[in-house]
N, C-alpha and C positions, 0 to 999 in steps of 0.2 A: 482304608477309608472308602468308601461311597465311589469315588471316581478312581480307584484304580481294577483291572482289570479283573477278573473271577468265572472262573466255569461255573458259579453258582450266581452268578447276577440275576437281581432279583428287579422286575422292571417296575412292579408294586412298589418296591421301596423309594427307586430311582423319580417317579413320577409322584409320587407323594411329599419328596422332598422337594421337588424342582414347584410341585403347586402350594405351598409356603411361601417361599423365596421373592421376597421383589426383585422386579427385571432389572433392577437397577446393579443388583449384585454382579448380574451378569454382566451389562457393558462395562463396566468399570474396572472387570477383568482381562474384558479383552481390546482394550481402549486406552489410551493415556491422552487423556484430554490437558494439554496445558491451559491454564486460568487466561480468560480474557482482559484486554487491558481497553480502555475506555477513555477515546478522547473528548475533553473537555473545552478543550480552546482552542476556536482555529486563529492561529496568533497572526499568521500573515498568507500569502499563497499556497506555499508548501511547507508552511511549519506550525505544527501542531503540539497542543501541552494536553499531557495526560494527569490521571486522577492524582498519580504520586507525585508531579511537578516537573518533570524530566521532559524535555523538550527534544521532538522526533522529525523527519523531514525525509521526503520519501528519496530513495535513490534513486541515482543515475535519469533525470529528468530535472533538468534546469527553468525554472518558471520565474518568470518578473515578478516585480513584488507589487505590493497594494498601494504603495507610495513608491513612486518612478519619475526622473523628470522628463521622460517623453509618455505623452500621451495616451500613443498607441498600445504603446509596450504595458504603460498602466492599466488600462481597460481590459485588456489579457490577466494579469494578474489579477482585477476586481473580478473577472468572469471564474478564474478558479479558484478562487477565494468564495466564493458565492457555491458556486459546485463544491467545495469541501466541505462547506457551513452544511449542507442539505444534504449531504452524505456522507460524510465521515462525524459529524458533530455528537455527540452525545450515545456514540453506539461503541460496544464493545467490539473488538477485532485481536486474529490472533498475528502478532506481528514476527516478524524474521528482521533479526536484526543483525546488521550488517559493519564489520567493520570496513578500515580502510578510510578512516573519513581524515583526511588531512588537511583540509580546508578549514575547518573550525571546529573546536570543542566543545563548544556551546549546546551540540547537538548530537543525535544518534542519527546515523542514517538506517533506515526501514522499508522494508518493502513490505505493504499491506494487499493481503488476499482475503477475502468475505468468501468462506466456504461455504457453497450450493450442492443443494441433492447433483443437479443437475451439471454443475457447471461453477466456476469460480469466478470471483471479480476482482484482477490485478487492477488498484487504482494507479503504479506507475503504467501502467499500457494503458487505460482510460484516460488520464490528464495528456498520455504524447497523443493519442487519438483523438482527442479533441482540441488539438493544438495547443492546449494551454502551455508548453513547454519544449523545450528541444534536447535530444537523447544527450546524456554525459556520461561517460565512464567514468562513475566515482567510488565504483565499488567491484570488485573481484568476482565474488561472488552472485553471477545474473547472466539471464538469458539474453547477450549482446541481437542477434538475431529477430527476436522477438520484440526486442522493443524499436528496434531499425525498420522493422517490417509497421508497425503501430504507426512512427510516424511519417508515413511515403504518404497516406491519403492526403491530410491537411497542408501535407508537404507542397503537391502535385493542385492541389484547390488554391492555395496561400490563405489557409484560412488559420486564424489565432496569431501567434509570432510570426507563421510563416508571410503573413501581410506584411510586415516590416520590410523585406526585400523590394515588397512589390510600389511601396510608397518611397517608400528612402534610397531604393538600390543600393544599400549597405550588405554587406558578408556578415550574415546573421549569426556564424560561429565568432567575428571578433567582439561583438557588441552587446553579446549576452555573456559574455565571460565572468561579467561580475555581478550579474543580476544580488543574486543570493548572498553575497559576502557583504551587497551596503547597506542589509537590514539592521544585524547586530551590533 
């Protein structure tokens, strides 16, 4: 064939066949693009429905829900709730899905990346970095470090959940324990 090697390769033939060809032949061989999936509903802070109906919820980042009966703790959750709606709503994403979820069934846990020429967009390190949530190991498989590192800023500010401490003097690990499990 054409691409294997030859003392007689002929560059005329190689260049005549390669200006035919759409480009497309070519990434697609050297590429495995998995199909995007497309969230449709952002259902509460951190739980999202997709086109096929499958209900997904990002890992290892614990966030209050959009009905809370303290206040504070609501308003964090309407603030990423409002950030999901405007950036994850209605866009395709390629998800990494993550087992290990024994909390609930109800759901898949996910970690969502928006791959850039330049650079990627983890939304679990966006939602701990803008406080909306506090780091949880509910998944094996994750960069513990990276997202520990995400939320020291809001941490060190008390800005998002991290306010809670600063108005209640509560231990923000015992009080968000169940954020997520009195939705469902």
């Amino acid at each position: 064939g054409i691409w294997e090697y030859s003392d007689n390769y002929d560059v005329d033939t190689l260049d005549s066949f390669l200006s035919r060809q759409p480009i497309v032949l070519y990434l697609e061989k050297l590429t495995t693009i998995e199909p995007e999936e497309k969230i449709i509903r952002i259902i509460d802070s951190n739980l999202f429905e997709l086109a096929d109906g499958r209900l997904i919820k990002l890992a290892n980042v614990d966030v209050p829900n959009i009905i809370y009966e303290d206040s504070l703790l609501q308003q964090v959750g309407i603030n990423a709730y409002k950030y999901a709606k405007q950036n994850l709503l209605d866009n395709n994403f390629d998800f990494t899905y993550l087992t290990n979820n024994s909390l609930d069934t109800n759901y898949t846990l996910v970690s969502i990346i928006s791959n850039f020429v330049l650079s990627d967009r983890d939304f679990i390190e966006e939602f701990l970095e803008k406080g909306f949530g506090k780091y949880i190991s509910n998944c094996s498989d994750t960069d513990t470090n990276k997202y520990l590192l995400a939320e020291e800023e809001p941490k060190q500010n008390m800005d998002g959940i991290w306010e809670y401490k600063r108005n209640y003097n509560y231990l923000l690990d015992q009080t968000i324990a169940n954020f997520n499990s009195n939705f469902l």
